[in-house]
NUDRENZA-329623 format. One record per residue (C-alpha): residue number from 1; residue in one letter; x, y, z. Coordinates in pm, whole numbers, padded with zeros to 5 digits, always signed. Example, Ala and Ser with C-alpha at 12.3 -4.5 7.8 and 13.67 -1.06 7.14 Angstrom:
// residues 2
REC, resi, resn, xx, yy, zz
REC, 1, A, +01230, -00450, +00780
REC, 2, S, +01367, -00106, +00714
This chain:
// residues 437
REC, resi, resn, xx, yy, zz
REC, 1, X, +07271, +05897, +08746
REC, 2, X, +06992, +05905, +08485
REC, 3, X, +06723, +06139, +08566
REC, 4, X, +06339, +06210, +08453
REC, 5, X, +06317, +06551, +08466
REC, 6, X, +06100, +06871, +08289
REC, 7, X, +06299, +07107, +08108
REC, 8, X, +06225, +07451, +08047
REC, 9, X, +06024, +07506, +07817
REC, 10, X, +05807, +07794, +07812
REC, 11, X, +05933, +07965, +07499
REC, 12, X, +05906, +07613, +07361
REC, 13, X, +05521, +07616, +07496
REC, 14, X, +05448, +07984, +07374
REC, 15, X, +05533, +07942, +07028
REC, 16, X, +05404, +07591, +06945
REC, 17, X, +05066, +07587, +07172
REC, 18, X, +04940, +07902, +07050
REC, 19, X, +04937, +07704, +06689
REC, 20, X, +04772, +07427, +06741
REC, 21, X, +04345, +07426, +06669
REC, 22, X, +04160, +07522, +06982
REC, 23, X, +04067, +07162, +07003
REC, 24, X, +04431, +07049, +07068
REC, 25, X, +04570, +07303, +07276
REC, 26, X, +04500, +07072, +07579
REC, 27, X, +04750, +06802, +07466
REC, 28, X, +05047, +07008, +07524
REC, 29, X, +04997, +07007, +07842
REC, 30, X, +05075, +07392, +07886
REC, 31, X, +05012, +07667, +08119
REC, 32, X, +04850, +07972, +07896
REC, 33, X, +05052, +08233, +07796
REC, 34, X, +04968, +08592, +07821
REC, 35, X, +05147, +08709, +07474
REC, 36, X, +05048, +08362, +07248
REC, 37, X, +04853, +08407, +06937
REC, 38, X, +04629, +08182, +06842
REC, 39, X, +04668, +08123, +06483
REC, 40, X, +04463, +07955, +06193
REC, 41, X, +04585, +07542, +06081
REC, 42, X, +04667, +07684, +05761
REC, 43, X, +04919, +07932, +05899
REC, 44, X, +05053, +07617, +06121
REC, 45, X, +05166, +07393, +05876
REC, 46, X, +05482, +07449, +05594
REC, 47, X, +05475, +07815, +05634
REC, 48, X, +05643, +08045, +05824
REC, 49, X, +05394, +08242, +06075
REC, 50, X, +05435, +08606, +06110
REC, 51, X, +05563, +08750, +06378
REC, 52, X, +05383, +08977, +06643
REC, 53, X, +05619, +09217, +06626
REC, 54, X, +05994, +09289, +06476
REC, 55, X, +06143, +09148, +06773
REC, 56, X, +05995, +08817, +06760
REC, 57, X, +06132, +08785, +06389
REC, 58, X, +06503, +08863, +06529
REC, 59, X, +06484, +08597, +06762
REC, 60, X, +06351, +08343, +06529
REC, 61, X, +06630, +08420, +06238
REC, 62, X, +06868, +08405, +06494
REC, 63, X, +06787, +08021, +06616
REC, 64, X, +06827, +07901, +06231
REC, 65, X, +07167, +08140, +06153
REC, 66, X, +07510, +08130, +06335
REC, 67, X, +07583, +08354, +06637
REC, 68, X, +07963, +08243, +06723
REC, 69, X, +08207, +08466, +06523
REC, 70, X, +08555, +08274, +06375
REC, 71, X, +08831, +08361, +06535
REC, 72, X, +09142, +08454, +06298
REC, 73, X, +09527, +08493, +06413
REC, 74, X, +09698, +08785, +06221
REC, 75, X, +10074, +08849, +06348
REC, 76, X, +09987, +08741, +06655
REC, 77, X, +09670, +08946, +06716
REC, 78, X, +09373, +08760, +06728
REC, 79, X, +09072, +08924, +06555
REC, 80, X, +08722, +08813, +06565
REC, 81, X, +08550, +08733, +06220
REC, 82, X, +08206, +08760, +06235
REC, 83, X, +07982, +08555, +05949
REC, 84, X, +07645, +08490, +05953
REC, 85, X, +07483, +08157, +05738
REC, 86, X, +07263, +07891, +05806
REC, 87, X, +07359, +07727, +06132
REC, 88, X, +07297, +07390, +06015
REC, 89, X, +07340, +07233, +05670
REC, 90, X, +07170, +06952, +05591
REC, 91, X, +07372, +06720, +05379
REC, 92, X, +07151, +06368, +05325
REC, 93, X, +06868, +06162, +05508
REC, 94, X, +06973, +05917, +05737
REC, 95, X, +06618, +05734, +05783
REC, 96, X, +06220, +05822, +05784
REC, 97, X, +05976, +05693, +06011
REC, 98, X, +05595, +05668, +06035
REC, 99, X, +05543, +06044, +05985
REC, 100, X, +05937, +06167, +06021
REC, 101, X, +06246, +06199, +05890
REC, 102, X, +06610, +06214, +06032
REC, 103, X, +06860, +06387, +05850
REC, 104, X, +07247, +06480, +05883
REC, 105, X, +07331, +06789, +05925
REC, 106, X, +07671, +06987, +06026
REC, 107, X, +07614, +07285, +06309
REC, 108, X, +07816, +07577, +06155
REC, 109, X, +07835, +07701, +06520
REC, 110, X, +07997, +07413, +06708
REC, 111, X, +08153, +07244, +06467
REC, 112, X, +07989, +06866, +06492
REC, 113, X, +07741, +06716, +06292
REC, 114, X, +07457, +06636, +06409
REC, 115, X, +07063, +06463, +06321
REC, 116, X, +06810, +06674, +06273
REC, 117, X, +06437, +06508, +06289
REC, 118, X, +06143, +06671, +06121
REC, 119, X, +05807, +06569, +05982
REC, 120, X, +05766, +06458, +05634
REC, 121, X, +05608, +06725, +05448
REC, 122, X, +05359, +06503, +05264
REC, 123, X, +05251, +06379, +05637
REC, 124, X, +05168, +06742, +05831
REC, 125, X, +04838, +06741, +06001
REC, 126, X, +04738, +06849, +06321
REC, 127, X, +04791, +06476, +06470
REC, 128, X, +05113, +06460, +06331
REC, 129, X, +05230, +06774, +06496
REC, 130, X, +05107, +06670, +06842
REC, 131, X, +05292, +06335, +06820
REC, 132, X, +05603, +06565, +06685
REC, 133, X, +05553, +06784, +07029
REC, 134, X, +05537, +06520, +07201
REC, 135, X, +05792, +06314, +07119
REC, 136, X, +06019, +06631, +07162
REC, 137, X, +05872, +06637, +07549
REC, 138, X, +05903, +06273, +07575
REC, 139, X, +06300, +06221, +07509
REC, 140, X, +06339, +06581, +07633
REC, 141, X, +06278, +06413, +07986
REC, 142, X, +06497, +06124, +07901
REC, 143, X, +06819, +06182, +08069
REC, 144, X, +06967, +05851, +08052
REC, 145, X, +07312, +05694, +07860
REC, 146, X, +07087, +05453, +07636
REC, 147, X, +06903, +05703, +07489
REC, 148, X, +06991, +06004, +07208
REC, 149, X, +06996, +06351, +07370
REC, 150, X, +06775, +06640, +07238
REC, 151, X, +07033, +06939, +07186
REC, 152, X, +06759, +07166, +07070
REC, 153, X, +06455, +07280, +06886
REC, 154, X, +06375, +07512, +06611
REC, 155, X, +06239, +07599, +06276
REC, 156, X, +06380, +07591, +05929
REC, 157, X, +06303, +07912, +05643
REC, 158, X, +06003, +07697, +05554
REC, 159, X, +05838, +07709, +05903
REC, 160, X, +05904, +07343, +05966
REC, 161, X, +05943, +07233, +06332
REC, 162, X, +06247, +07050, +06413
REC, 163, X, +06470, +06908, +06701
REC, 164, X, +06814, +06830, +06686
REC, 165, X, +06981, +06546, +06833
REC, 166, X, +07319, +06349, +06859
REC, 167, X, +07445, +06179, +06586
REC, 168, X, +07567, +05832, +06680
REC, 169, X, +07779, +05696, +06449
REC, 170, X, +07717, +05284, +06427
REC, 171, X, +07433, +05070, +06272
REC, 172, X, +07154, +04962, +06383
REC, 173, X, +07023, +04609, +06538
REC, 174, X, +06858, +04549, +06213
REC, 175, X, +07178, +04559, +05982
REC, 176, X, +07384, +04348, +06237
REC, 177, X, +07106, +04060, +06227
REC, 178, X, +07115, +04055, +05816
REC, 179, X, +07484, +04023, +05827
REC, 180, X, +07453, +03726, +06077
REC, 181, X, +07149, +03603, +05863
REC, 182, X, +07358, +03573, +05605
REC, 183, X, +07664, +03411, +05770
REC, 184, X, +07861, +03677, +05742
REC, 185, X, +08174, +03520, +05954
REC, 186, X, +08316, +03827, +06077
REC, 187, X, +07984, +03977, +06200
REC, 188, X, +07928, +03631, +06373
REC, 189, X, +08304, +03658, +06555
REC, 190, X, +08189, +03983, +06679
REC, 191, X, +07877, +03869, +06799
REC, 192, X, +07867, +03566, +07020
REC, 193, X, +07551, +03505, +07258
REC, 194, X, +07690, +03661, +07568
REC, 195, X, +07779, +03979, +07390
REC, 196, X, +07448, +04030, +07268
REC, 197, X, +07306, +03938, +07562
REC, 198, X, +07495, +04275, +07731
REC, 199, X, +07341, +04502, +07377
REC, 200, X, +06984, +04374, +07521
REC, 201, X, +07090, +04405, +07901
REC, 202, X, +07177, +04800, +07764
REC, 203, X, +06831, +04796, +07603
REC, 204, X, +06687, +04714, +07868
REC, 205, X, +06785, +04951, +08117
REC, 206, X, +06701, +05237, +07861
REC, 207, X, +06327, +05068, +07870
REC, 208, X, +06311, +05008, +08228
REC, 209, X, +06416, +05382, +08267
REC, 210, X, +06133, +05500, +08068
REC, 211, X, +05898, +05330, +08248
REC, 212, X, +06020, +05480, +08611
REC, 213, X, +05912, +05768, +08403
REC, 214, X, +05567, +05696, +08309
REC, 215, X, +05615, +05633, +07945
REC, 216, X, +05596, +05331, +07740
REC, 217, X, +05784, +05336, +07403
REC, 218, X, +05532, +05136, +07148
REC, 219, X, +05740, +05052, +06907
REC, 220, X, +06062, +04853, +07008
REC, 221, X, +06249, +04685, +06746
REC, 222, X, +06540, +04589, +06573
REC, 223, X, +06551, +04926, +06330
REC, 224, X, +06485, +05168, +06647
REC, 225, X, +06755, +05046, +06809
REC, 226, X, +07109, +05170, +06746
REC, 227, X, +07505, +05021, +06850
REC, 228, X, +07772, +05287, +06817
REC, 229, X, +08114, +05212, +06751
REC, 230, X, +08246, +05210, +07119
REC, 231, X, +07973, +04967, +07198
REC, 232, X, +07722, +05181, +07296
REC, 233, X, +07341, +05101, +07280
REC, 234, X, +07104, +05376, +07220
REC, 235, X, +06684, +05306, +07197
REC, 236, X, +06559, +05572, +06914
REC, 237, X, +06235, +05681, +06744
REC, 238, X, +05966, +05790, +07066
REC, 239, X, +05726, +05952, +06843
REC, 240, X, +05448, +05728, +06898
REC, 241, X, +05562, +05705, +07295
REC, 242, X, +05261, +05701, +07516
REC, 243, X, +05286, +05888, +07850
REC, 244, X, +05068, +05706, +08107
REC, 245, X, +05099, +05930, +08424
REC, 246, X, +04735, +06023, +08482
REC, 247, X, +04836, +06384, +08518
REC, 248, X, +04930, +06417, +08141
REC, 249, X, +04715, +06378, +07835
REC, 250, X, +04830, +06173, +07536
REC, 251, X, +04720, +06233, +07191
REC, 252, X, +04635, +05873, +07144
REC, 253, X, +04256, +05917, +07247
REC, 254, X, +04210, +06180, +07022
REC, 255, X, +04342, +06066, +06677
REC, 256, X, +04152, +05856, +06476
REC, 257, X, +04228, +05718, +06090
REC, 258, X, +04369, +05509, +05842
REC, 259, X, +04662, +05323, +05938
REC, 260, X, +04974, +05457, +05716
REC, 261, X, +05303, +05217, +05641
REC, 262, X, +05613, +05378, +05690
REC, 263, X, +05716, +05278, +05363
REC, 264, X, +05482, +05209, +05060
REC, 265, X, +05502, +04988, +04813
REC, 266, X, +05660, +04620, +04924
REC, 267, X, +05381, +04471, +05159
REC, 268, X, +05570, +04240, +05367
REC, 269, X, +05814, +04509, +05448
REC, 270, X, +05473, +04715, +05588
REC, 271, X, +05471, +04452, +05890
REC, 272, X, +05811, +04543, +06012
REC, 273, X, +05780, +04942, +05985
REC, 274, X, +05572, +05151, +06219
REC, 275, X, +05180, +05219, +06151
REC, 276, X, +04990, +05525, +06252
REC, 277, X, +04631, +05577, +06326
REC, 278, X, +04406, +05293, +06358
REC, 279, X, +04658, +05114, +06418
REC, 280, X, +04957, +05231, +06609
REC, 281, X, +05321, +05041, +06634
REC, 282, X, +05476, +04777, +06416
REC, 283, X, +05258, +04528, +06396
REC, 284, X, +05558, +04245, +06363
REC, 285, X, +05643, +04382, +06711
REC, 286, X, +05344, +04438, +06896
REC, 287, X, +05222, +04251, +07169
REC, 288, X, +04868, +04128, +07138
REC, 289, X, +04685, +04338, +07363
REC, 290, X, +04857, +04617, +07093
REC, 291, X, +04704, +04448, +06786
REC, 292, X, +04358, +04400, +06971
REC, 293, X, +04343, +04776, +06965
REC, 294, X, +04375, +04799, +07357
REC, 295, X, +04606, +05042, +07479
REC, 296, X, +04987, +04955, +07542
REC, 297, X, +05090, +04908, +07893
REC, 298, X, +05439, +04867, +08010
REC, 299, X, +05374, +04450, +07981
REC, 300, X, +05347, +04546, +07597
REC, 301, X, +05678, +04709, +07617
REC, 302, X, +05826, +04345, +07792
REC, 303, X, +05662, +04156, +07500
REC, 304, X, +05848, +04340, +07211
REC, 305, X, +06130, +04340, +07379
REC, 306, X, +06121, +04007, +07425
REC, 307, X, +06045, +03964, +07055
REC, 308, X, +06335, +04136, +06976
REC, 309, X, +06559, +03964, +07157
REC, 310, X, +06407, +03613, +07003
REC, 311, X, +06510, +03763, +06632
REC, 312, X, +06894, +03892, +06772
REC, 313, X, +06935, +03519, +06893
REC, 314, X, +06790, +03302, +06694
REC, 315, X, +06824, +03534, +06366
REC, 316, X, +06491, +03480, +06236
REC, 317, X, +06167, +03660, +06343
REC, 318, X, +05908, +03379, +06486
REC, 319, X, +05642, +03514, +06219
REC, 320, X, +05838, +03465, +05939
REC, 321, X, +05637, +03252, +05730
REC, 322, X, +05308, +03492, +05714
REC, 323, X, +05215, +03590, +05403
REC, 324, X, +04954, +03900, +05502
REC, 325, X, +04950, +04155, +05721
REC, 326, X, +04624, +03962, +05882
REC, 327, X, +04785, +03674, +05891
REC, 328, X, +05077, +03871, +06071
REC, 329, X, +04830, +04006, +06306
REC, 330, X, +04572, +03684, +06378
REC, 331, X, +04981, +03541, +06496
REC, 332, X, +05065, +03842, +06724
REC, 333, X, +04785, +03705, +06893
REC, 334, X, +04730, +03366, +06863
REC, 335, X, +05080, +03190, +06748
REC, 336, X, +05336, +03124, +07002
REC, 337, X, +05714, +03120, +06929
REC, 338, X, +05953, +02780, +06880
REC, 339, X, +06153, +02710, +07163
REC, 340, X, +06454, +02895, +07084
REC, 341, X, +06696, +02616, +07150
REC, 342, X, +06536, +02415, +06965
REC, 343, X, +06527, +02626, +06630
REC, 344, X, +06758, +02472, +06377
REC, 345, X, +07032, +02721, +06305
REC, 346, X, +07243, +02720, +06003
REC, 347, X, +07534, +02965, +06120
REC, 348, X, +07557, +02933, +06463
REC, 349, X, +07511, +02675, +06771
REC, 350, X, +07205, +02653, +06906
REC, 351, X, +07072, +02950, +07172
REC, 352, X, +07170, +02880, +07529
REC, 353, X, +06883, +02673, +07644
REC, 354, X, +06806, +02882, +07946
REC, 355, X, +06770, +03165, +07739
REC, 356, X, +06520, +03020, +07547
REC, 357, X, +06325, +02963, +07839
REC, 358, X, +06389, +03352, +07906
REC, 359, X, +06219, +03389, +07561
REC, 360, X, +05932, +03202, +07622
REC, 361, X, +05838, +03369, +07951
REC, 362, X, +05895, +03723, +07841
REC, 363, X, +05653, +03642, +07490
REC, 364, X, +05344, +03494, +07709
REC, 365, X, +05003, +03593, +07516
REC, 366, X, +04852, +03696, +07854
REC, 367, X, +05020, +03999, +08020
REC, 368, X, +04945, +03855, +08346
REC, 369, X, +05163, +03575, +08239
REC, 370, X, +05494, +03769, +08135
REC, 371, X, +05773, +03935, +08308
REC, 372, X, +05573, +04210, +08494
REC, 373, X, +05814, +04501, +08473
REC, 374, X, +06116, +04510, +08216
REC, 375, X, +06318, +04562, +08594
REC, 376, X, +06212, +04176, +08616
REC, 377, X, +06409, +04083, +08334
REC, 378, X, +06711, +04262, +08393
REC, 379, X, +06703, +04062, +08732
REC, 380, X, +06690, +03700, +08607
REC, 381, X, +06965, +03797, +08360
REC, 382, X, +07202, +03913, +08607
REC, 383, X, +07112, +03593, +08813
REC, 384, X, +07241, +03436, +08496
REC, 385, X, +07555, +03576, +08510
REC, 386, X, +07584, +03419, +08830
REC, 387, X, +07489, +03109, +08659
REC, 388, X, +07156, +03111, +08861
REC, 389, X, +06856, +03034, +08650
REC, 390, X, +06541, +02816, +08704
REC, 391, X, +06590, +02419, +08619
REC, 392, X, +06312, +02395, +08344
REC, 393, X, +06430, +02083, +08109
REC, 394, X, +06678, +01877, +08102
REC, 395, X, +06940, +02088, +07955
REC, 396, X, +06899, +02382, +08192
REC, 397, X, +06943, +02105, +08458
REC, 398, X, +07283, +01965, +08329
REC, 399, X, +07399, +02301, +08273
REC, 400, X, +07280, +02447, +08602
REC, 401, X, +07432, +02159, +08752
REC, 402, X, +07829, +02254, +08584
REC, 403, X, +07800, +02600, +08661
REC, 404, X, +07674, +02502, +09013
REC, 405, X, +08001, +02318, +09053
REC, 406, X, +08207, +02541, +08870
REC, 407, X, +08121, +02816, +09131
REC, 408, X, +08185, +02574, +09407
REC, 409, X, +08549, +02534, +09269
REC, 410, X, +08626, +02881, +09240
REC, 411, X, +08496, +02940, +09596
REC, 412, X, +08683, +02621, +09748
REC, 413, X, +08941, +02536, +09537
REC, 414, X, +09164, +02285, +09797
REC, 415, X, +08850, +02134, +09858
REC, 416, X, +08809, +02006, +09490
REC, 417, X, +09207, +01917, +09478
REC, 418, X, +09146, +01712, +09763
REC, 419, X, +08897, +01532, +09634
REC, 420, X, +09035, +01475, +09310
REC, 421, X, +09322, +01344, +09432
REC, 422, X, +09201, +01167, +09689
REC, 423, X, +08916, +01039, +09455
REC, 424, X, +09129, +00926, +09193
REC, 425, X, +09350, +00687, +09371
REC, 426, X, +09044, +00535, +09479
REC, 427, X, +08855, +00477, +09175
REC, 428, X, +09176, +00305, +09017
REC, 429, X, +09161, +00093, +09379
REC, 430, X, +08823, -00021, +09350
REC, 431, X, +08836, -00114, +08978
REC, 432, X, +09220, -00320, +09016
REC, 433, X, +08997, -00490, +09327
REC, 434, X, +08703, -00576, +09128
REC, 435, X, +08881, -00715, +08884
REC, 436, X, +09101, -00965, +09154
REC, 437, X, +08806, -01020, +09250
């Protein structure tokens, strides 16, 4: 069973609070330690900080080099081999976010490859470190199957912080709606409605998890969200999670700034890559309250979700035709989304009408008016598996009606034989009569 749990982590806490300004040390949310250093910003950021004594520098070459000796067969005699090298070897990027960057790395010491997340270098600052902490905290007390493990923490020869996590092989949410975009026949084969329905159901539960656990993730979307090849769904990229137990302190309050795009350059892309400062998510995501500046709540979380889901149905996001990031922004909050049945669809049959009613709940401009927990959702679609879902139009009535009686055939099967073929001699009786008649 998935737990929400906080991992050990006072070495973790020793060496990373003690380098943070005086101002910031409270975000950490730390007991003090007797041996930390506090240490100038300029000592904290892209270089290596010098150690308080020769046993401290042991211990921190040894978490970046390999400890695990080979193990060599020689006429039957085995013989250890020891080496020592960088434990893990980067080989290429796999993605960059608002202020990180994920990259694929082998572990010389188990064997596996594995991701490797650190901050962009042209992005350290004090804020950017904190979120990096935090983030590291945040998934560290993630225990669930929907969401990528931390394996560990460390830092590289240039005194860069990183953690290292699972490397799921797949693609993410994003690529799979291009390909269906684009009519791809294949991807569309692989990817009725009901099996993307179970991807969100999966997504869901990760969400729903997180918020048993106090934290709401901020930036849900397409891109964060990752399908591995056995069909499992994992939820990525918590560094702009916000924790909202009381008893912990969140960054957020603290940081102030210009709003940075993930990726420069092409403006439209902007609206569907995260922000940080000002403004904090993506704002193609966001739910309203989000791009009124008011603090995400775990509603906000059922709204981009909810968006989400809209774009992996219907293949299109519902703010397509914007042209500015204001415009994008003035729609978060003021536009509401086509019925999703109704949306013409080029490649496909139209979305299941009760799941465009789903849609239109779960993407309510009021919070009040939503789904009020993510749990909520995960209800009403397993009441659809049941074929159990509110009567809201006529189509939802016709088909709630068939799958009414379909379940009352598979419960009472000579029933429905009886009546058919009692029924049927019948009806041809009554129309030969009429017609004597």
């Amino acid at each position: 069973m998935p737990v929400c749990h906080h991992p050990n982590e006072t070495a973790f806490d020793a060496t990373l609070a003690a380098q943070l300004p005086a101002s910031m040390q409270n975000t950490l949310d730390v007991e003090p330690v007797s041996t930390q250093k506090t240490l100038p910003l300029s000592e904290t950021l892209g270089t290596t900080v010098a150690a308080t004594n020769p046993s401290e520098t042991k211990t921190r070459d040894a978490a970046r080099m390999t400890i695990l000796p080979e193990v060599s067969a020689d006429d039957g005699e085995f013989r250890w081999v020891t080496t020592s090298r960088t434990r893990f070897q980067v080989n290429r990027q796999l993605g960059e976010g608002g202020a990180g960057e994920v990259l694929l790395a082998m572990d010389h010491d188990i064997g596996r490859q594995v991701a490797l997340k650190k901050i962009r270098t042209e992005m350290q600052s004090p804020e950017a470190l904190v979120r990096f902490i935090q983030e590291i905290r945040t998934v560290g007390r993630l225990e669930h199957p929907n969401i990528v493990p931390i394996h560990d923490v460390g830092r590289d020869e240039q005194g860069q912080y990183y953690f290292v996590m699972k490397y799921v092989r797949g693609e993410t949410l994003e690529d799979i709606i291009a390909r269906l975009r684009d009519g791809d026949t294949a991807t569309h084969g692989l990817w009725p409605f009901e099996r993307r329905v179970q991807v969100f159901r999966g997504l869901c539960e990760a969400v729903a998890f997180a918020h048993e656990c106090g934290i709401v993730h901020r930036d849900i979307k397409p891109a964060n969200v990752m399908v591995g090849p056995h069909g499992e769904v994992l939820l990525m990229d918590w560094g702009i999670a916000r924790q909202t137990r009381p008893d912990l302190t969140c960054p957020d309050e603290r940081i102030v700034g210009e709003d940075r795009d993930e990726i420069a350059g092409d403006a439209r892309a902007s609206w569907f890559r995260t922000r940080i400062g000002a403004l904090i998510g993506t704002p193609a995501y966001m739910a309203p309250e989000q791009a009124q500046g008011k603090p995400a709540e775990f509603r906000s979380d059922v709204y981009s979700l909810s968006v989400l889901f809209y774009e992996w149905l219907v293949l299109k996001h519902y703010l397509e035709d914007k042209s500015t990031l204001s415009e994008v922004l003035e729609g978060v909050i003021r536009d509401d989304a086509p019925l999703a049945s109704f949306v013409a669809q080029k490649h496909q049959s139209p979305v299941p009408p009760e799941l465009g009613w789903f849609l239109k709940k779960g993407m309510q401009k009021d919070p009040g008016d939503r789904y009020q927990s993510v749990q909520q959702m995960l209800d009403r679609l397993e009441l659809r598996s049941q074929g159990i879902f509110p009567i809201q139009c006529h189509l939802t009535f016709v088909k709630r009606l068939n799958m009414a009686f379909s379940r009352f055939s598979d419960r009472h099967p000579m029933i429905v034989t009886g009546a058919i073929f009692l029924g049927v001699p019948l009806a041809i009786g009554t129309t030969i009569w009429s017609i004597i008649s």
